[in-house]
C-alpha positions in Angstrom: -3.9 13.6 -0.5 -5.2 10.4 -2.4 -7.0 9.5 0.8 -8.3 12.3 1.5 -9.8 12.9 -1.6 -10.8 9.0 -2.5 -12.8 9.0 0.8 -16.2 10.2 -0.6 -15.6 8.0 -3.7 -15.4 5.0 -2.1 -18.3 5.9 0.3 -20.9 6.1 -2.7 -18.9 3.9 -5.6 -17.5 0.3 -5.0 -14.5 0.3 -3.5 -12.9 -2.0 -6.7 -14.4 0.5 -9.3 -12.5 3.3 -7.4 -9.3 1.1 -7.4 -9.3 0.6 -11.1 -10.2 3.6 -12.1 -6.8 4.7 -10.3 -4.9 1.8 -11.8 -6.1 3.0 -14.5 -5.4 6.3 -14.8 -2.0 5.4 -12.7 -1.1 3.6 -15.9 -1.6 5.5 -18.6 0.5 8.7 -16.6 3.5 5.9 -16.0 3.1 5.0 -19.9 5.1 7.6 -21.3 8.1 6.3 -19.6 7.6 2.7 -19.5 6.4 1.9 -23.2 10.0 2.4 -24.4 11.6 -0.6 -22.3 8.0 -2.7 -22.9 8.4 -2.1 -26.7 12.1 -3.0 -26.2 11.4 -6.3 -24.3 10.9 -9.5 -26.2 8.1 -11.1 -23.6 8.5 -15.0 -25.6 11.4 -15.0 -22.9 9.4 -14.4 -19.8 9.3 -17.6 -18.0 6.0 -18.7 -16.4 7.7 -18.3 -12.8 8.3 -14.6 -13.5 4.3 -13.9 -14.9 3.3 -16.1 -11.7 5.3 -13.5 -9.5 4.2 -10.4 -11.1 0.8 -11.6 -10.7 1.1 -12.2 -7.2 2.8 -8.9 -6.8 -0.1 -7.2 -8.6 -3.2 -8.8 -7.3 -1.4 -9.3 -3.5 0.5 -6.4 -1.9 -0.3 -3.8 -4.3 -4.6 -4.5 -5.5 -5.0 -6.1 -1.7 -3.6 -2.6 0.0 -5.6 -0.7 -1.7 -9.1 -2.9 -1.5 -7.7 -2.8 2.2 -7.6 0.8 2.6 -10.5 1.7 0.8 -12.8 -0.9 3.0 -10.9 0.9 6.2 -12.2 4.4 4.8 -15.4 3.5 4.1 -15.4 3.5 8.7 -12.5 5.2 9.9 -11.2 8.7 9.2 -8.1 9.2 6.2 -5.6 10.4 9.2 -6.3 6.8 10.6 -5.6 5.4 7.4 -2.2 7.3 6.7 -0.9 6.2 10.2 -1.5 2.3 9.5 -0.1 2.7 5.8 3.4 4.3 7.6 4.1 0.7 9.2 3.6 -1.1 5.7 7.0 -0.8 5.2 8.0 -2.4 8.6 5.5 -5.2 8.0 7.0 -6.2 4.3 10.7 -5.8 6.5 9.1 -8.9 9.3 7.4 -10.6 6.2 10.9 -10.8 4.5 12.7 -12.0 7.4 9.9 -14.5 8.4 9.3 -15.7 4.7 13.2 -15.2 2.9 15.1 -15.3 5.8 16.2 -11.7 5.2 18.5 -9.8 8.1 16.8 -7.8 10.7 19.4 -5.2 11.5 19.3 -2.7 14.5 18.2 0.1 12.4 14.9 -2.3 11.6 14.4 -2.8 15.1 14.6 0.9 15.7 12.6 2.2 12.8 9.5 -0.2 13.6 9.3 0.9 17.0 9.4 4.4 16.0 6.6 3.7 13.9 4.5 1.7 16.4 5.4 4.8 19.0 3.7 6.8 16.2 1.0 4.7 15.7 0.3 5.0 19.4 0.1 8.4 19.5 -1.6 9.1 16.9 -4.6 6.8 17.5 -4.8 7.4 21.2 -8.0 8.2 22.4 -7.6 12.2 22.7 -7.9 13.4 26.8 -10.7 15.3 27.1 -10.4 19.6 27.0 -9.9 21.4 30.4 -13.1 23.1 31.4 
């Protein structure tokens, strides 16, 4: 639905005003349930290491896939879109492995080439209709 409906927004608006107005307004519906533990939390004990890796986690993977898929819908339609978002999670699976050292199990394997079969298929260059 979100890129479906962000598609003409980010065709007439810059894609990074689109993006923080849904940060934005992301926030403020999360608020209700997270200013209890941020009131709660004494931040003077937040080592420097931790900011450093919420920042990354911020402005990376979560800022970057967005700018990413807005720039992709500003030329491609949102179906397109939605397929390539499905193998995020597979990618973040090789990244950890690759990166942490993390264990690629069988149901990894399986899952990611499900998803690249998906991919396939769904942007497959449809046959043309019978006459």
């Amino acid at each position: 639905i979100y890129l479906v409906l962000v598609r003409p927004l980010v065709a007439r608006i810059p894609s990074a005003t689109v993006i923080s107005w849904v940060f934005l307004f992301g926030a403020l519906g999360a608020l209700p349930w997270t200013a209890p533990a941020m009131l709660a939390t004494d931040w003077s004990t937040v080592s420097a290491g931790v900011w450093a890796t919420v920042g990354f986690i911020i402005l990376g993977p979560t800022c970057g896939a967005y700018a990413l898929n807005a720039y992709a819908l500003k030329s491609i339609d949102a179906s397109v879109v939605a397929v390539f978002i499905a193998i995020q999670p597979f990618i973040g699976a090789l990244t950890s492995w690759a990166w942490l050292g993390s264990e690629i199990t069988l149901r990894t394997v399986i899952s990611g080439l499900v998803l690249m079969a998906g991919v396939l298929v769904a942007t497959r260059p449809s046959s043309p209709s019978a006459p």
